[in-house]
ZANUDREN-992964 format. One line per 3 residues: number of its first residue (from 1); their letters; for each residue x, y, z of N, C-alpha, C. Coordinates in nm, 2 decimals. Layout:
BEGIN
NUM	a	X/Y/Z/X/Y/Z/X/Y/Z  ...
***
This chain:
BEGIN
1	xxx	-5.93/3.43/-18.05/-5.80/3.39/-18.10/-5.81/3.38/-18.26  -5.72/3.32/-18.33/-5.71/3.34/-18.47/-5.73/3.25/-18.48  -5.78/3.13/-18.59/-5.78/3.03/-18.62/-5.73/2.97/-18.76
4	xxx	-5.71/2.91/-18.78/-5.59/2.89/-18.90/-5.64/2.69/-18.95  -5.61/2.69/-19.06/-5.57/2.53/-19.09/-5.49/2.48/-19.18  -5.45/2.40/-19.13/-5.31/2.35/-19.27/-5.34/2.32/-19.37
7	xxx	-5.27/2.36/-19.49/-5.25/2.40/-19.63/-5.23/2.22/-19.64  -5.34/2.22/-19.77/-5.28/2.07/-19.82/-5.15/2.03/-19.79  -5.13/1.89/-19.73/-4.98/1.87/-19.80/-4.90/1.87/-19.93
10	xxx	-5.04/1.86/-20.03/-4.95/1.85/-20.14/-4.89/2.02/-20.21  -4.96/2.14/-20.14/-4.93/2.24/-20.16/-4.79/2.28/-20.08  -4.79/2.24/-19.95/-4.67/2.26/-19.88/-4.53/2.20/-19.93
13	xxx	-4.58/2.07/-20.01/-4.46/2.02/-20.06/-4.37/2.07/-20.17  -4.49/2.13/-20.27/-4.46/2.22/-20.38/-4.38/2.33/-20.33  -4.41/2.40/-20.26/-4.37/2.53/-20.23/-4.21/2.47/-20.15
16	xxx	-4.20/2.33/-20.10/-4.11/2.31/-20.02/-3.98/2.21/-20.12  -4.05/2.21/-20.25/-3.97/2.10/-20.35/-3.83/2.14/-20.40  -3.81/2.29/-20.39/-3.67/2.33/-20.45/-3.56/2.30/-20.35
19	xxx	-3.62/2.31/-20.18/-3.54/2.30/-20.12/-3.48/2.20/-20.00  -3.36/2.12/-20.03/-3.31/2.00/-19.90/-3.28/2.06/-19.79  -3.27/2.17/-19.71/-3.28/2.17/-19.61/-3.41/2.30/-19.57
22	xxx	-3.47/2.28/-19.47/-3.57/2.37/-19.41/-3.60/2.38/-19.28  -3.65/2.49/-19.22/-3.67/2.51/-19.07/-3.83/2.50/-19.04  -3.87/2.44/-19.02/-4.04/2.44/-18.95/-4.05/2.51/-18.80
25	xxx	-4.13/2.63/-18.82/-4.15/2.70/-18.73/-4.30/2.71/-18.66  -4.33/2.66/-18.57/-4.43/2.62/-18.50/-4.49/2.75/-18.39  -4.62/2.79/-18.35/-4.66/2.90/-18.27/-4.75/2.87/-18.15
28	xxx	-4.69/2.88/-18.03/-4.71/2.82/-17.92/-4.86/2.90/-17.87  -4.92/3.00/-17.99/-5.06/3.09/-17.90/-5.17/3.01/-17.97  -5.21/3.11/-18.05/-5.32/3.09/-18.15/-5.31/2.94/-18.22
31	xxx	-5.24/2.90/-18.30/-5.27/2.81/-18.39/-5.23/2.66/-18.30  -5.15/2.70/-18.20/-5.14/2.58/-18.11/-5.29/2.56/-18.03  -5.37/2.63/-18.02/-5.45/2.59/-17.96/-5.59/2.53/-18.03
34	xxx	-5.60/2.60/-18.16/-5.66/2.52/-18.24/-5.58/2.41/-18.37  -5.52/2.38/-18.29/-5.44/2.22/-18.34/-5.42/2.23/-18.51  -5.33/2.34/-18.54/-5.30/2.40/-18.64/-5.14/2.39/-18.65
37	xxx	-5.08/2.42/-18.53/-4.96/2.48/-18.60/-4.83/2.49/-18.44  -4.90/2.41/-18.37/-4.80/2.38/-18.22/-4.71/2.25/-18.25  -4.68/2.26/-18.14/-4.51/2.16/-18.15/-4.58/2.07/-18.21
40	xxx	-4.70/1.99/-18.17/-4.75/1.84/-18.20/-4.76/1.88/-18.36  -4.79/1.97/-18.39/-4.83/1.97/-18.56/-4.70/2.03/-18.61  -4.63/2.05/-18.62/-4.47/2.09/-18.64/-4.42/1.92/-18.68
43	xxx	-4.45/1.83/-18.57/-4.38/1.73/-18.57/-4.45/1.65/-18.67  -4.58/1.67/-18.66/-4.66/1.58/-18.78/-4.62/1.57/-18.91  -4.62/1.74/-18.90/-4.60/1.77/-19.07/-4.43/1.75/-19.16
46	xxx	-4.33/1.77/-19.03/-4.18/1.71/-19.08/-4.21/1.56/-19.13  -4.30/1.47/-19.03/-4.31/1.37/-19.07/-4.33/1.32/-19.19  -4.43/1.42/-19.24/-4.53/1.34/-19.34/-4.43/1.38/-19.44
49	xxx	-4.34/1.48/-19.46/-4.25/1.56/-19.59/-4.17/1.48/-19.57  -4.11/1.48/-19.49/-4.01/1.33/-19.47/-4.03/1.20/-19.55  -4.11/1.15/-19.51/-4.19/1.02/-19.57/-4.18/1.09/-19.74
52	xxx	-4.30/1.13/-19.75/-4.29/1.17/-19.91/-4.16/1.19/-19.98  -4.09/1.25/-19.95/-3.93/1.32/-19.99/-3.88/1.17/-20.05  -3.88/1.08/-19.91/-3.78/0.97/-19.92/-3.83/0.85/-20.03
55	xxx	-3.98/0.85/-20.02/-4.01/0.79/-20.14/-4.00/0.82/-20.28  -3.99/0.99/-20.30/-4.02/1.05/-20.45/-3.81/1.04/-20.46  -3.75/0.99/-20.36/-3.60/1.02/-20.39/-3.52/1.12/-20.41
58	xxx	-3.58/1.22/-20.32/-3.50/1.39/-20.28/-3.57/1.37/-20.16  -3.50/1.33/-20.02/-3.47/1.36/-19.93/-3.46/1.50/-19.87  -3.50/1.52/-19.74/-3.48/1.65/-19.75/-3.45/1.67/-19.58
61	xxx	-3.35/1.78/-19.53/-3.36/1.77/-19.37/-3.47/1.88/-19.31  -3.53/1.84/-19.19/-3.63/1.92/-19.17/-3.60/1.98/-19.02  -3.57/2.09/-18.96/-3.54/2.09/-18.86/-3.67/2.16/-18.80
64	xxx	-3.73/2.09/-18.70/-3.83/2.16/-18.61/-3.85/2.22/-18.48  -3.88/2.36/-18.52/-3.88/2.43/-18.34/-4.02/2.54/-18.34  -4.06/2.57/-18.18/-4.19/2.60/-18.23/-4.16/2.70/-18.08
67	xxx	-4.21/2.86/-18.11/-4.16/2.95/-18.02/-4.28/3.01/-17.95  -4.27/3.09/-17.85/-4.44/3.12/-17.76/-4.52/3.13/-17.89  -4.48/3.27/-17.93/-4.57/3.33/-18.04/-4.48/3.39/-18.14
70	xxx	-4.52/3.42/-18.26/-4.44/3.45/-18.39/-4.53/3.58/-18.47  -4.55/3.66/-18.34/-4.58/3.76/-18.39/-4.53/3.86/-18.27  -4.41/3.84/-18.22/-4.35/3.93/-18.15/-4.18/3.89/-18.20
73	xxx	-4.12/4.02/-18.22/-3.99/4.01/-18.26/-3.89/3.90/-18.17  -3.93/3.94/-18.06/-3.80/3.89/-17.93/-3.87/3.74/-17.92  -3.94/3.71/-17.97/-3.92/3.53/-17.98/-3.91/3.51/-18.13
76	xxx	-3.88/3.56/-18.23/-3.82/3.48/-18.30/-3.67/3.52/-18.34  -3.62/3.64/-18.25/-3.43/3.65/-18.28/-3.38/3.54/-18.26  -3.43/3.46/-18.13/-3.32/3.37/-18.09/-3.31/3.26/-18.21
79	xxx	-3.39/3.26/-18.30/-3.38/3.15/-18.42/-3.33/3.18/-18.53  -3.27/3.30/-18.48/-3.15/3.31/-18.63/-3.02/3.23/-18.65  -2.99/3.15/-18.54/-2.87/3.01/-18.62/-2.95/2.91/-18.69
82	xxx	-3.06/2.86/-18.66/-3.16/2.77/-18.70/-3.20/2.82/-18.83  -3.25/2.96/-18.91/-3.29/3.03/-18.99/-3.16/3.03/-19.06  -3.05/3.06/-19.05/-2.95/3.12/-19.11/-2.86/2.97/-19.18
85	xxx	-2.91/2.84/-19.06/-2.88/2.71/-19.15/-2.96/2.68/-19.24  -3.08/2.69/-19.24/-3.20/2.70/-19.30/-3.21/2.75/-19.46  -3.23/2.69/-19.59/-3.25/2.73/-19.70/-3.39/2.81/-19.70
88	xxx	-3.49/2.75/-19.64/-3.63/2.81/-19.63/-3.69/2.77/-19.51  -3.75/2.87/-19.48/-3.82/2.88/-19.36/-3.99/2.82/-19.35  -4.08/2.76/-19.31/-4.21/2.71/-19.31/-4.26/2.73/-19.17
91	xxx	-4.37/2.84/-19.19/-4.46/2.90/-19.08/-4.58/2.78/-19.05  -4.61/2.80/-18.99/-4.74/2.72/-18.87/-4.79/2.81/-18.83  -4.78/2.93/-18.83/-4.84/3.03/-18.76/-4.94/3.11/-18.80
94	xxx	-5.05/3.25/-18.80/-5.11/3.28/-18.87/-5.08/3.36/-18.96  -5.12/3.47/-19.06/-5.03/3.52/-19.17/-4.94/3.62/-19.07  -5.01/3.68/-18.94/-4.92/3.80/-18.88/-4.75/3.71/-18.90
97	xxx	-4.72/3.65/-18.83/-4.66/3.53/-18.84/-4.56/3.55/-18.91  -4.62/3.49/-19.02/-4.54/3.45/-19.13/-4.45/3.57/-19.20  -4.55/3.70/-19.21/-4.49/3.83/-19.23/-4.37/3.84/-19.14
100	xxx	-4.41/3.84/-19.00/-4.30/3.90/-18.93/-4.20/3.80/-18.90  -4.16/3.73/-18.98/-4.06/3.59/-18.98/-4.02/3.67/-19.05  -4.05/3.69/-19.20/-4.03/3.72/-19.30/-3.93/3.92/-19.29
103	xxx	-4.00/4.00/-19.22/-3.93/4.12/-19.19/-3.84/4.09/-19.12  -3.82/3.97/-18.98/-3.69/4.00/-18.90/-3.60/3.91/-18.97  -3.61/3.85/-19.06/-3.48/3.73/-19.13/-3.49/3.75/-19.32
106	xxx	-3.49/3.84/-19.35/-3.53/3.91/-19.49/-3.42/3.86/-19.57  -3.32/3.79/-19.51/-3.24/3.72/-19.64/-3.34/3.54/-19.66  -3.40/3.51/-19.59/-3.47/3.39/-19.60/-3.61/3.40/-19.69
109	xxx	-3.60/3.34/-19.71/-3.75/3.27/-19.81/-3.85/3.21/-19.71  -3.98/3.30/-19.67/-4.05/3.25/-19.53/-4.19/3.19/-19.64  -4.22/3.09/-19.60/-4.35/3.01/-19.70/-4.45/3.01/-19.57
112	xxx	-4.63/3.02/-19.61/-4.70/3.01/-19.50/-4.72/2.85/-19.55  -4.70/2.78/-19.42/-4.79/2.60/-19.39/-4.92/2.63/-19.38  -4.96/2.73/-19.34/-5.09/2.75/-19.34/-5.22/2.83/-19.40
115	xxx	-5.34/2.81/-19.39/-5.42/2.92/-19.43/-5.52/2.98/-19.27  -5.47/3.13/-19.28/-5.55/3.20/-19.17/-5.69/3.19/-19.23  -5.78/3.17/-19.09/-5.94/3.19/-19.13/-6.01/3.28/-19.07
118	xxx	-6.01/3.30/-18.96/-6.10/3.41/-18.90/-6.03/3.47/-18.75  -6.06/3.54/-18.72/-6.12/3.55/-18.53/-6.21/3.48/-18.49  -6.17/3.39/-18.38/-6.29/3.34/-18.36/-6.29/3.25/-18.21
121	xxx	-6.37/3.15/-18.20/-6.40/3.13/-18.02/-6.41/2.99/-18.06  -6.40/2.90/-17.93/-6.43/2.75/-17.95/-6.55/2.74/-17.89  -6.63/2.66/-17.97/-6.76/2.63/-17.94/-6.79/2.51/-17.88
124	xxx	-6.68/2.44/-17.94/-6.67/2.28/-17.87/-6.58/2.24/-17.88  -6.47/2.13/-17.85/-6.35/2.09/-17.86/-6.36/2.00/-18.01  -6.24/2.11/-18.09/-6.27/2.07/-18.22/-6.36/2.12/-18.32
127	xxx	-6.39/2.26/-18.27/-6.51/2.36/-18.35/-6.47/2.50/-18.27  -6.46/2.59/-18.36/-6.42/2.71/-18.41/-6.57/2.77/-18.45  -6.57/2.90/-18.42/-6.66/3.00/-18.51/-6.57/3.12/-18.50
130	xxx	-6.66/3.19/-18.58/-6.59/3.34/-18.59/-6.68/3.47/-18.54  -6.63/3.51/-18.49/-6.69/3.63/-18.36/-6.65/3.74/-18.41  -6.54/3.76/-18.48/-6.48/3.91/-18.50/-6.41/3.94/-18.60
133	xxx	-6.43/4.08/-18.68/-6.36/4.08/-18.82/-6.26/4.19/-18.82  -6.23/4.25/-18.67/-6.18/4.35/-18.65/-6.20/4.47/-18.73  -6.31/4.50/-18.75/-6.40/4.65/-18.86/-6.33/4.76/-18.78
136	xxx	-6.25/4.77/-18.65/-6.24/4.91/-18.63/-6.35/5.01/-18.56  -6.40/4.92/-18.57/-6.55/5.04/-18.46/-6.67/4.98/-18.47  -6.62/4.93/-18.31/-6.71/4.79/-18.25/-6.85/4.88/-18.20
139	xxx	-7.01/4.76/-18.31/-7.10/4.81/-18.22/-7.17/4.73/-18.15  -7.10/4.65/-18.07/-7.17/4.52/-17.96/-7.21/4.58/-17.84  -7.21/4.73/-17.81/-7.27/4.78/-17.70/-7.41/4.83/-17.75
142	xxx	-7.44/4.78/-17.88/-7.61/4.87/-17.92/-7.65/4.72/-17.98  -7.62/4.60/-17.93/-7.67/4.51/-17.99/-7.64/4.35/-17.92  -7.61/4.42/-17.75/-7.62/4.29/-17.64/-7.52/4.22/-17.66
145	xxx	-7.39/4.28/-17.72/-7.28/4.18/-17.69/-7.30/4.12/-17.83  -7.36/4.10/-17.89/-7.35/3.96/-18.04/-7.31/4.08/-18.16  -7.20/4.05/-18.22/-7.18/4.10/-18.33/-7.27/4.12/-18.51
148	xxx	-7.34/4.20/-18.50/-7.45/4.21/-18.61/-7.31/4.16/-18.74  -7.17/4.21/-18.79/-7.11/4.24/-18.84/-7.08/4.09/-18.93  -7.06/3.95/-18.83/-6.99/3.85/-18.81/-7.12/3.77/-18.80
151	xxx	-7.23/3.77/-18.69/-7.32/3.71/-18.68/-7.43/3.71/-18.77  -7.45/3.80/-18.84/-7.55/3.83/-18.96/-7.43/3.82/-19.06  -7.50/3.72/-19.22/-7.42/3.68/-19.27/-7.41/3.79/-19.41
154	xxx	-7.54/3.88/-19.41/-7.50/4.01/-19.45/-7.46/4.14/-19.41  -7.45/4.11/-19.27/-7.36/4.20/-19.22/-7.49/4.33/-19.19  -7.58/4.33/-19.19/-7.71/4.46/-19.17/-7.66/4.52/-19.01
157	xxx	-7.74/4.63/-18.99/-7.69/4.68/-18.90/-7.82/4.69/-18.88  -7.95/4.73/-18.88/-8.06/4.75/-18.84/-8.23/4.67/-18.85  -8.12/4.56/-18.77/-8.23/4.42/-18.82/-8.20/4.33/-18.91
160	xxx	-8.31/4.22/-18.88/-8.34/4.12/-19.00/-8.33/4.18/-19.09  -8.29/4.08/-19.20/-8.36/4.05/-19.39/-8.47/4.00/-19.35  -8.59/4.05/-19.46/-8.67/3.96/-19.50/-8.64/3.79/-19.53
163	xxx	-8.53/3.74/-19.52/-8.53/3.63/-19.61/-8.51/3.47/-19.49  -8.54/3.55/-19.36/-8.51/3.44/-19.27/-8.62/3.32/-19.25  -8.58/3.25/-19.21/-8.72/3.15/-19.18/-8.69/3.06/-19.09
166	xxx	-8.79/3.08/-18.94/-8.77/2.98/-18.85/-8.67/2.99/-18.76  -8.62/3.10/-18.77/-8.48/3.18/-18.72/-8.37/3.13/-18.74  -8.35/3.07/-18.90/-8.21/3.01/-18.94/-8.22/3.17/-19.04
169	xxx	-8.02/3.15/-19.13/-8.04/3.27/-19.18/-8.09/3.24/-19.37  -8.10/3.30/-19.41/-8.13/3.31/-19.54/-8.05/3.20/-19.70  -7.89/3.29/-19.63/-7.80/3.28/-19.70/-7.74/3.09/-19.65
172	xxx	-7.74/3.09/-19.53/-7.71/2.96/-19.50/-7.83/2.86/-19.39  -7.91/2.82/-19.42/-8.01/2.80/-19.34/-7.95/2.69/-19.19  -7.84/2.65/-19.23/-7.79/2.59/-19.08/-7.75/2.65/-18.92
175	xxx	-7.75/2.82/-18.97/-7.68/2.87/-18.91/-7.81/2.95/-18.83  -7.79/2.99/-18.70/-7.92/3.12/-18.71/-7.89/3.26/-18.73  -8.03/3.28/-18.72/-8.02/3.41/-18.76/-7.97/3.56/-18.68
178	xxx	-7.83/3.57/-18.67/-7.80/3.71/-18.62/-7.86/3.78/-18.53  -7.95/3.86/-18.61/-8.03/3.95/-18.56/-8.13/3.89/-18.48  -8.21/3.77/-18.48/-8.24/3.71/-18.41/-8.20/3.67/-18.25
181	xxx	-8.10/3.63/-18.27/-7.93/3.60/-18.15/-8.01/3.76/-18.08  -8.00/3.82/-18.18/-7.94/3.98/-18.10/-8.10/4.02/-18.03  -8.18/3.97/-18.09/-8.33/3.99/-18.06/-8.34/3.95/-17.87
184	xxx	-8.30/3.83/-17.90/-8.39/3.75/-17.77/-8.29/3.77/-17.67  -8.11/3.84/-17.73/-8.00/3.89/-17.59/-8.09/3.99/-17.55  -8.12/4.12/-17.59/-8.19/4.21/-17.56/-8.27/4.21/-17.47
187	xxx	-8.38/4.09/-17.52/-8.52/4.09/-17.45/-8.47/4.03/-17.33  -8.38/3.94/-17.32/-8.38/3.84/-17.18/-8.29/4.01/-17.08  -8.23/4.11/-17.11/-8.16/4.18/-17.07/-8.27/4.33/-17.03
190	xxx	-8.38/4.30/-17.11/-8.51/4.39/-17.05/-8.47/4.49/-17.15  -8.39/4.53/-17.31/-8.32/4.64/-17.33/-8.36/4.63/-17.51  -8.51/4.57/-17.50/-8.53/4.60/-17.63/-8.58/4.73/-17.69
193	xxx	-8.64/4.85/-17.62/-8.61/4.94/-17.68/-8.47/5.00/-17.75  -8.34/4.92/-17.73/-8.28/4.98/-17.81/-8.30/4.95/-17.92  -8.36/4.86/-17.98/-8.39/4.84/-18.14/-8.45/4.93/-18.16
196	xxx	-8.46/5.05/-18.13/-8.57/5.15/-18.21/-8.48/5.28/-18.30  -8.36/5.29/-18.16/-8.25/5.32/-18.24/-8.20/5.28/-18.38  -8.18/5.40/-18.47/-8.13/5.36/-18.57/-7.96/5.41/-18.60
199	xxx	-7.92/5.29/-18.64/-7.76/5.28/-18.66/-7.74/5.34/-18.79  -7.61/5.45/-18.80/-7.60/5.52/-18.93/-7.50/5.41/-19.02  -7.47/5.46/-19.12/-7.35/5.42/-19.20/-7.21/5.41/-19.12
202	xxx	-7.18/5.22/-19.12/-7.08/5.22/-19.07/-6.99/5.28/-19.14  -6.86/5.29/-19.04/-6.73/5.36/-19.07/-6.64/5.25/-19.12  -6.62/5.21/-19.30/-6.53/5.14/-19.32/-6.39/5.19/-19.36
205	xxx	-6.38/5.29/-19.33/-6.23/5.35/-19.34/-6.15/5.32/-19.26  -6.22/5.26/-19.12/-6.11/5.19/-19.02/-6.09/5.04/-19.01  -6.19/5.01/-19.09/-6.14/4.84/-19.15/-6.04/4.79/-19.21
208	xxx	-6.03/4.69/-19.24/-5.96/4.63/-19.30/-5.94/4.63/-19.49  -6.07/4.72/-19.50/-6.12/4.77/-19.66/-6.04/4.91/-19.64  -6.02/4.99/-19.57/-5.94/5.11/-19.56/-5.84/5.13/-19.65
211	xxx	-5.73/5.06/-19.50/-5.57/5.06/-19.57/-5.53/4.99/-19.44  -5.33/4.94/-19.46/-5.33/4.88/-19.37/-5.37/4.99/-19.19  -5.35/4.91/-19.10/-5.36/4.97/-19.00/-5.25/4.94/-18.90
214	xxx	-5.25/5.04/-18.77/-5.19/4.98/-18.68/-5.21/5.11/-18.52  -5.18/5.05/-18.43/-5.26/5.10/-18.30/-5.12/5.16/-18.23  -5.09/5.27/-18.20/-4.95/5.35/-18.13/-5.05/5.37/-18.01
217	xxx	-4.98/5.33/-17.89/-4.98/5.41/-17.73/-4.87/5.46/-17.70  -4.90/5.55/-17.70/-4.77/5.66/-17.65/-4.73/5.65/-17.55  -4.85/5.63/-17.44/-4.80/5.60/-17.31/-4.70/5.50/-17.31
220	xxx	-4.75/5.41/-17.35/-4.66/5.29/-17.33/-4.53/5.27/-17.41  -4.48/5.35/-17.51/-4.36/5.39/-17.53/-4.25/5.46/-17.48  -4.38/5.58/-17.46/-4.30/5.63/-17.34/-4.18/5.55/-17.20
223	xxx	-4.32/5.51/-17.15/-4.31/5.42/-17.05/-4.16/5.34/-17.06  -4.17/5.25/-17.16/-4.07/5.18/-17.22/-3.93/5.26/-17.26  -3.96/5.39/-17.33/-3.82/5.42/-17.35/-3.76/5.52/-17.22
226	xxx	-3.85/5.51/-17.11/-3.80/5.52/-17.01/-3.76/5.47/-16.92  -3.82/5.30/-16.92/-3.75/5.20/-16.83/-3.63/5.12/-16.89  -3.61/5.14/-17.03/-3.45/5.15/-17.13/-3.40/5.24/-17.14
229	x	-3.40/5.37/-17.05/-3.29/5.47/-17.06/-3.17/5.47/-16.96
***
């Protein structure tokens, strides 16, 4: 999932200072799950602007609603009376989000509440890591499932650095070491000769370093503009 966390308040307030009325938009997938940006945090954050407003003596109305997800068009049309009362709109959601608030309601002013951080997995309740940077050309089938990309904190493709010790990594000694991780998946899987293999020059043209991207199935267009015909 995506993981995200809220923007100071005192940044949200700035960006929210020119205007007395606003819509707080909350995302019932991703950021609701890591306690970012679901109804409960929608409701927190009206509160706390509320509070502030009324003390600094510009008041302000806050209206809050929070939809599955806000990165599919057909949950956020239905919020165009809400958007269209709305001077400015305030995302919870991750930047996809915020953008596509921003494309379907383009007479509004969409602000992000938040900062997107990674792809990533719960480790514990209340802890996040990051597993995936979406590079475009996954090599977790020549390296037991653990991401060399994400899990090594220089990103190597053909092994350790010299610079590890004790199997923490180099760069951040709290963390372990990657390639290590990837060492002992291997061994326990019987499949350490694949380390002998050597990995060419990744392909960053289908990264995120490229240009933007985006993934067309035809099939399923198809599909679609045939069960709407």
């Amino acid at each position: 999932m995506i993981i995200a966390e809220r923007k100071p308040l005192e940044a949200i307030a700035g960006m929210m200072a020119p205007y007395r009325k606003v819509l707080v938009v909350g995302c019932g997938t991703c950021t609701s799950i890591c306690f970012a940006g679901g109804a409960r945090e929608v409701a927190m954050l009206g509160s706390l602007v509320r509070l502030a407003r009324q003390s600094q003596g510009t008041p302000v109305e806050i209206a809050e609603v929070t939809v599955h997800r806000q990165c599919d068009a057909e949950y956020l049309l239905p919020l165009a009376p809400q958007v269209e009362a709305a001077e400015a709109v305030f995302s919870m959601a991750c930047g996809c989000g915020v953008q596509l608030l921003a494309e379907t309601f383009p007479a509004r002013r969409v602000f992000p509440a938040l900062d997107t951080k990674f792809m990533g997995v719960t480790v514990a309740p209340g802890w996040w890591a990051e597993r995936c940077r979406g590079c475009g050309e996954c090599v977790l089938d020549r390296t037991g499932g653990i991401c060399p990309i994400t899990r090594c904190s220089k990103g190597l493709l053909n092994g350790p650095c010299g610079g590890y010790r004790n199997g923490k990594c180099e760069v951040d000694p709290s963390i372990d070491c990657g390639w290590l991780l990837i060492f002992e998946r291997l061994k326990a899987l019987g499949e350490l000769e694949a380390l002998r293999a050597i990995n060419g020059p990744k392909d960053w043209s289908v990264s995120a370093a490229g240009r933007p991207r985006s993934v067309v199935r035809e099939d399923v267009r198809t599909y679609t503009e045939e069960a709407t015909a």
